[in-house]
N, C-alpha and C positions, 0 to 999 in steps of 0.2 A: 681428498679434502683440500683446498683453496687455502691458500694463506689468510685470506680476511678472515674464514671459521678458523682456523689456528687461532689469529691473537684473538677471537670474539673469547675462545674456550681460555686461555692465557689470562684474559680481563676478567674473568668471573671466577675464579678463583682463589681462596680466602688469603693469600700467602704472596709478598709480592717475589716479584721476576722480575732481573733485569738483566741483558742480553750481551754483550758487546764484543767489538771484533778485534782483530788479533792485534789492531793499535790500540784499543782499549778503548776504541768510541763506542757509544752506547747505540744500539741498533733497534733492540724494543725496552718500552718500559711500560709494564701495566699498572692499572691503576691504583692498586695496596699500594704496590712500591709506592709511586707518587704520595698516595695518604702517609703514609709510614714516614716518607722525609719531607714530609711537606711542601712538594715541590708540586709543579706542571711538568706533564709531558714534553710538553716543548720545550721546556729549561733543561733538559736535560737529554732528549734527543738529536743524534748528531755531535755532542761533545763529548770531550775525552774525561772520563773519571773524577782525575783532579782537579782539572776546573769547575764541577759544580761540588764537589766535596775538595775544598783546599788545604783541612785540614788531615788528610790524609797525603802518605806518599807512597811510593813506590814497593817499600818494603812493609808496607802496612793494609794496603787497600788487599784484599781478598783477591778480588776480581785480577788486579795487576801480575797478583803472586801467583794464580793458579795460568795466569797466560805466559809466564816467565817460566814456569817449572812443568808446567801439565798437569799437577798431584791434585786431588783434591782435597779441598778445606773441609771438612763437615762438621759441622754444629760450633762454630765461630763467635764469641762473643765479641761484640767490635761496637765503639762507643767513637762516633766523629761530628762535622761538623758539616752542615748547609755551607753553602756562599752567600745565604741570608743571616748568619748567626745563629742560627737551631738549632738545640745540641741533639742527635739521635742515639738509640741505645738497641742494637738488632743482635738478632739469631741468623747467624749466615752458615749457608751450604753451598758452598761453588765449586762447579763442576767445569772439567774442559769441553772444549766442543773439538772433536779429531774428526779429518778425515783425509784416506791415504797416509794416515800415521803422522801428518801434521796439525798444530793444533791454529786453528782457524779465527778462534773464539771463547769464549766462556760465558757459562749464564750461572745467576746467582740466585738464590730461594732466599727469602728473609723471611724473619717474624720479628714482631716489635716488641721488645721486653721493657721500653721506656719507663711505661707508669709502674712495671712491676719493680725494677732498679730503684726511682722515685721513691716508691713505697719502703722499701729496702733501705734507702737513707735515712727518710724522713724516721724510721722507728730506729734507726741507730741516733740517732740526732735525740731521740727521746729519752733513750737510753743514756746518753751522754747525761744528760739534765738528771734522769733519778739517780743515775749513780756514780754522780761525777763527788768528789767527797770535799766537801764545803767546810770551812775551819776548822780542819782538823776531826771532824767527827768518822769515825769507824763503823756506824752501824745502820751506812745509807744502804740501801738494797739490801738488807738483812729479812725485812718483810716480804720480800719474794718467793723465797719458802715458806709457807706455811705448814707443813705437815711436819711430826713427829713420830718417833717410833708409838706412841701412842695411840695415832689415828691409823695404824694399821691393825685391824680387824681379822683376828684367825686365832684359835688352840690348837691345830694342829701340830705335830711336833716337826712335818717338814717346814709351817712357818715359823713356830717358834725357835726353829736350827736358823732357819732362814736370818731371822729377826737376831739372835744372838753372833751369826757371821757378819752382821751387817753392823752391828752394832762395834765388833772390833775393829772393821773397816775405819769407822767414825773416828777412831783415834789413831789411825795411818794418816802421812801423807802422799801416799801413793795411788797409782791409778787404780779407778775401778772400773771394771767391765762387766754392764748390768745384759742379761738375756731374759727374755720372756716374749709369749704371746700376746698379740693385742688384746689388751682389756686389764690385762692382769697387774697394773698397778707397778709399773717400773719407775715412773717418776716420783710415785708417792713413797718410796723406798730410797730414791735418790736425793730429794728433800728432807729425810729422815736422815741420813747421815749426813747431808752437809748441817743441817742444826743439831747435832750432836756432837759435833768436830771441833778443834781449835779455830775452824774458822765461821764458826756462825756467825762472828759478828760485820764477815766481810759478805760483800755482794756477791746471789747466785745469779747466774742468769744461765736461761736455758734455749739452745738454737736446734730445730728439727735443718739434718744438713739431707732434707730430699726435696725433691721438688723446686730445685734454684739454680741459673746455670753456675757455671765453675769459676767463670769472675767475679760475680756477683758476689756468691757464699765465701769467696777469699778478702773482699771488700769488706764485708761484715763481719768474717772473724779475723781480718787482722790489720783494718782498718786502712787508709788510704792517704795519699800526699798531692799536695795544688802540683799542677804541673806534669803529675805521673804519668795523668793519661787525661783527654779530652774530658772536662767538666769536672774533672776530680779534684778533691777540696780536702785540706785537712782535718781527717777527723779519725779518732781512735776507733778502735776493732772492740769488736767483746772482751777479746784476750787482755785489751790495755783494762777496758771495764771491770771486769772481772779479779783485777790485782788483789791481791790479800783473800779473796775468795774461792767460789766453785764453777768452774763451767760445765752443764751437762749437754752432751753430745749427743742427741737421741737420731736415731736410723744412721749410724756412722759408718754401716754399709752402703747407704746410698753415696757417699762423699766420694766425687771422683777423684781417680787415683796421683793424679796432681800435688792436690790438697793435703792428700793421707802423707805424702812425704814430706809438705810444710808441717804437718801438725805432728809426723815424728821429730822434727827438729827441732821444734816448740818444747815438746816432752823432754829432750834430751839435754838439750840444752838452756832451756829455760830462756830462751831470746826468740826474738819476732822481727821479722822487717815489714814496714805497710808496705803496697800497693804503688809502686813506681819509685819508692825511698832508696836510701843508698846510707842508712843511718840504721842497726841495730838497738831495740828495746828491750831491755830486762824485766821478763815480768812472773811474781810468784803467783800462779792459778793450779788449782787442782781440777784435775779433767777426772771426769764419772763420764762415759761415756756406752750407749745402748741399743741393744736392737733386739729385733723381732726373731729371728732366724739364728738356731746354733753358729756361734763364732767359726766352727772348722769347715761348716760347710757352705760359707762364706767364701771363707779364705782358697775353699778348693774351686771354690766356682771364681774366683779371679776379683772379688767384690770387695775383698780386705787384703788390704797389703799385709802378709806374713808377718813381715818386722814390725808392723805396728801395732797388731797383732797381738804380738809376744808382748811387746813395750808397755799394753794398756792391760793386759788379762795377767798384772801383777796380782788383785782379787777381782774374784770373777762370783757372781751372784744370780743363779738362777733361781727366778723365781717361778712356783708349777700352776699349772694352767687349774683353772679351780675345778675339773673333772679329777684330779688327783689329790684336792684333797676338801670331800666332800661333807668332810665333817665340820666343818665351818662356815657351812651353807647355812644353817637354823640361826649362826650369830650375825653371819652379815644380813638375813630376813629382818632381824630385829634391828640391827643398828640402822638399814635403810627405810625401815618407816620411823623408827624416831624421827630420824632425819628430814624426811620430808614431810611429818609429822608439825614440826616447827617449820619450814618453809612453807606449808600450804594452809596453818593454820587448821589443822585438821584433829582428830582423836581415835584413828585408825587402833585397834587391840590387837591387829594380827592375819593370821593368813589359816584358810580353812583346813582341816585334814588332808583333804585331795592337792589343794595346792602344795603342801608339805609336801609329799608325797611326789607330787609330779617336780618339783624343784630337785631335789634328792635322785630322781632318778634321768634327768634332763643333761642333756651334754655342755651346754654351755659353750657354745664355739668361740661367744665375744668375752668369755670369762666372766670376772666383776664384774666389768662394767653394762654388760648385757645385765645379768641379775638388777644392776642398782636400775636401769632402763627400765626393766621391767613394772618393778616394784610404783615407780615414778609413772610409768602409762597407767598400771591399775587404779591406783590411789587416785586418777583424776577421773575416772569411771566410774566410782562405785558411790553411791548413796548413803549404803549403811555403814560398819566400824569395820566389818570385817572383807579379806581380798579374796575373793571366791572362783574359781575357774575362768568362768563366763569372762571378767574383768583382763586376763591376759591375753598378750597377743598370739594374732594362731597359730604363729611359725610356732610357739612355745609347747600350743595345747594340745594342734596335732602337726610334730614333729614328723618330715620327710623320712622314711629311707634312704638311707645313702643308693644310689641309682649305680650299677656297675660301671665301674671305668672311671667314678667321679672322685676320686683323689690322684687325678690328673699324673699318672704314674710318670716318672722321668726316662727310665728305662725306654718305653715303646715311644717316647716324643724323640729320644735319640734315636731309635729306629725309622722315623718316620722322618727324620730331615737328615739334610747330606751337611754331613760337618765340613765347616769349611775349615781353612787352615788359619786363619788369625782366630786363637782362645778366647779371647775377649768377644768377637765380633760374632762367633760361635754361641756363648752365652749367651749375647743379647737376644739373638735370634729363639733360644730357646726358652729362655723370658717371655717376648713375646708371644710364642707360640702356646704357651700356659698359659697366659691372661686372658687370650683369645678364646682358647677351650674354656675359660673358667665362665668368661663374661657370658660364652652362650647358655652355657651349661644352666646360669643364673638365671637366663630369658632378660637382659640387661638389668640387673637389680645390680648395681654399685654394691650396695653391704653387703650383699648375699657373698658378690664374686670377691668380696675384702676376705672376709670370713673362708671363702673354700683353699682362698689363696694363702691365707694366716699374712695377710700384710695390712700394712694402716691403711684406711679409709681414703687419707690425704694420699698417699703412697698411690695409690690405685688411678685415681681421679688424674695423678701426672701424666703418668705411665698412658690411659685411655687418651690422654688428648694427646698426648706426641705419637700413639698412635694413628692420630687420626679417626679415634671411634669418637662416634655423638652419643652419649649417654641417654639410652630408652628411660630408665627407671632410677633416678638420683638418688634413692634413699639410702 
């Protein structure tokens, strides 16, 4: 292959690239990069680094560091400047270019997380306005929760144990450490004890810490200083937002392990520093924080720092996936057509023998909130008062066989790959290598492979693009 098909295949590629040689002149630049910094080729071909990004130096620029050291960077967030005033905000991967054991060059992979950072302000900036506390009043962001021990729905006596641990929780102020499977109502349990608590009357606010890189998520929960870093502006974090209130912390196993040791400090100490500051804040917040995935089997896969661990699972609140506890099926039938009973304007009386019957004996992998799905697709189907087979969807009606091999065993995926020696980079690997089985498994169906995987929806849809899969089937 010709170097002109080289950069042809180099240019059509969704991710930019940019090249440079061991003085750190730029040698190719294809055209993402260019869209990404808004620049031309030519502005930036033939020059050295710093001169078309000035606001970068030596010990900051990527590209510089890995030609000074040889290491590589990978997954870099880095916020600089054009020599036109542009502020950019990339995903960098910079690799050395060796040869004969010396390093010659470096080339650099970006992706543009600008509008996604953007977005990321702009809702903390909204934040700031509902729950910034204006003369004195106590009970701005108090409306954020809505749910009460009341609107959880169940006789069962694992929920009504549940419902009664949770409810002493409400009069701690210590952390909680919420577990369950998707579907199954973790936040509506989470909102139930911060408005039951001393501090219902301060601000909840609630942050999903997956799916955002590690600067980013550290901006937004602890807020950021003019000057820190290129475009950074003074503005509070959740954790300042959240004073006298609750913060929940939901997929706190996604939170890279950076963060997990700012947020033990937080806990421990009850102090915060923004984002480029050199000034300590005192701030009282009660952290509830949650996931999908047993806490220890977490922590042994390298996904939860131990010590934090311990720090947050002062009470810990499992809730059971509603195959276990099935006798609360008939109440939540009823409580979800009232419910959209009055949303639809409708007079639904109920659901037929067979559908009893098939609900009752149905697994429910999305839990609740599959059930309440359900109920909400029928109910826009049916003509007459009553929810009759025909009306549900047919994953529900004729439910699959589980197919051999398809609870994606860990054991034979460890068999199947060569462990490498960093634990963490081992994990990842066998991460992926389950998402991958699961996503086939699915025939790309998003929910299906959510569900085989017992992870959130959103969780999955990350995961799939930083792998580089295109999603066949969204749903």
């Amino acid at each position: 292959m010709d170097v002109g098909n080289f950069h042809l295949i180099l240019d059509s590629i969704d991710e930019g690239i940019q090249v440079v040689d061991r003085n750190g002149v730029t040698v190719f630049y294809n055209r993402v990069a260019a869209n990404l910094d808004n620049l031309k080729p030519e502005e930036v071909l033939g020059k050295h680094v710093l001169e078309v990004f000035p606001s970068l130096c030596r010990e900051t620029s990527t590209l510089l560091q890995v030609l000074k050291t040889g290491q590589p960077v990978l997954n870099r967030e880095q916020t600089f400047m054009n020599y036109k005033g542009d502020t950019i905000t990339t995903i960098n991967s910079t690799l050395p270019i060796v040869v004969d054991n010396k390093v010659i060059g470096a080339v650099e992979v970006s992706r543009d997380i600008t509008l996604i950072q953007e977005m990321a302000r702009r809702i903390v900036d909204l934040q700031t306005e509902l729950f910034a506390k204006k003369e004195g009043r106590r009970d701005i962001g108090s409306d954020r929760a809505h749910y009460t021990f009341k609107d959880i729905v169940g006789e069962s006596e694992s929920i009504l144990e549940l419902k009664r641990k949770a409810a002493r929780a409400a009069g701690s102020a210590s952390a909680v450490l919420v577990q369950g499977e998707t579907g199954t109502g973790k936040e509506l349990f989470v909102q139930a004890i911060h408005n039951a608590g001393t501090r219902r009357t301060g601000p909840f606010i609630a942050q999903n810490c997956a799916a955002l890189p590690e600067g980013l998520l550290e901006g937004i929960l602890f807020g950021t200083t003019k000057g820190g870093f290129t475009g950074a502006c003074d503005r509070p974090g959740l954790f300042e937002l959240a004073d006298s209130g609750t913060i929940f912390l939901d997929e706190i196993d996604s939170m890279p392990s950076g963060l997990q040791g700012k947020l033990l400090r937080v806990l421990s100490e009850k102090r915060l520093r923004r984002v480029g500051d050199t000034k300590e804040r005192v701030v009282n917040v009660r952290v509830i924080a949650a996931m999908t995935r047993p806490p220890e089997h977490a922590v042994a896969a390298g996904l939860l720092r131990e010590d934090l661990y311990y720090r947050l699972n002062v009470i810990c609140l499992r809730i059971p996936p509603l195959s276990e506890r099935r006798e609360d099926i008939p109440l939540l039938i009823d409580h979800f057509i009232s419910k959209f009973n009055r949303q639809l304007m409708m007079n639904v009386k109920g659901v037929s023998d067979e559908v009893r019957k098939l609900f009752l004996s149905y697994d429910w992998p999305g839990n609740v909130r599959e059930l309440e799905h359900a109920i909400e697709g029928a109910m826009h189907m049916l003509d007459g008062d009553m929810i009759l087979l025909e009306h549900l969807p047919e994953h529900i009606r004729k439910p699959r066989l589980p197919e051999k091999d398809s609870h994606l065993p860990f054991d034979d995926i460890i068999q199947d790959e060569e462990l490498g020696s960093d634990f963490r980079e081992t994990v990842r690997d066998l991460e992926n290598t389950l998402i991958r089985r699961a996503y086939a498994k699915a025939g790309g169906n998003v929910s299906k492979t959510a569900r085989i995987l017992g992870i959130p929806r959103q969780t999955l849809q990350y995961r799939l693009r930083r792998l580089g899969i295109q999603e066949e089937n969204p749903r």
